[in-house]
C-alpha positions, 0 to 999 in steps of 0.5 A: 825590204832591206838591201841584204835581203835583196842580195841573199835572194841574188846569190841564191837564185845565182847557186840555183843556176849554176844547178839549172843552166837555163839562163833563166834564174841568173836573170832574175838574180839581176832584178834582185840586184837591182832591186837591192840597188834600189834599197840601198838608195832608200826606195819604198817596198813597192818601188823596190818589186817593181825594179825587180819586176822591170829588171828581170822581165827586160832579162828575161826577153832582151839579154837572155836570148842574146846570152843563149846564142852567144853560149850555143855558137860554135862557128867563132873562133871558140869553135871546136879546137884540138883533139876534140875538132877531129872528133866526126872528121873523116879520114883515109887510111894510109896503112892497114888498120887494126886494133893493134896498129895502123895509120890514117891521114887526117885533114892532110896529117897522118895519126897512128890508128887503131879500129874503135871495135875490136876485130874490124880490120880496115884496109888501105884506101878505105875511107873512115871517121874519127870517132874519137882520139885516145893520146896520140891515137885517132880511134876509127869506124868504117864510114857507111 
């Protein structure tokens, strides 16, 4: 086959996984690129399936295991950061909390807060968890 063709297969199995995100398709995108390599240096049809084969089955058990615990490690230095770490963290609440006002400290930090449900008031010494941050407001829930 002719390399362009190889490099159409790479580019649609490519756009598929940007659709699947599985890590399977982008692997075997690679043997298509290599297998156009192989084209492009002059390799007959059947040399040029069997680097696909090689390329793609070594893709698949070697590197895409390894790409899978890369993306699924949360405990580097790309773990968590910002509003979205305190997100699940636990808090003390300093100042009465309502829907309308109140403060806690979290992590040693005070933030204004406001109970995530309407019509719960949580008092001072009670403790609580973030359930998620709205600008500079820490949302709460009394902890069970």
């Amino acid at each position: 086959m002719a390399p362009f063709i190889w490099l159409i297969i790479a580019v649609l199995l490519a756009v598929a996984e940007m659709f699947a995100l599985s890590f399977v398709l982008i692997m075997l995108a690679a043997g298509a690129l290599a297998a156009a390599g192989a084209a492009a240096l002059g390799a007959d049809p059947v040399l040029q399936v069997a680097v696909f084969s090689v390329v793609s089955a070594f893709s698949l058990f070697v590197l895409r295991p390894i790409a899978r615990r890369m993306m699924n490690d949360r405990s580097g230095p790309d773990a968590d950061i910002g509003l979205a770490a305190l997100e699940g963290s636990p808090a003390l609440v300093l100042e009465r909390v309502d829907d309308r006002q109140g403060v806690v400290k979290i992590g040693g930090e005070e933030w204004s807060a406001r109970v995530y449900e309407d019509g719960q008031v949580l008092e001072a010494g009670e403790r609580v968890h973030v359930v998620e941050i709205r600008g500079a407001t820490a949302m709460v829930w009394r902890q069970q």
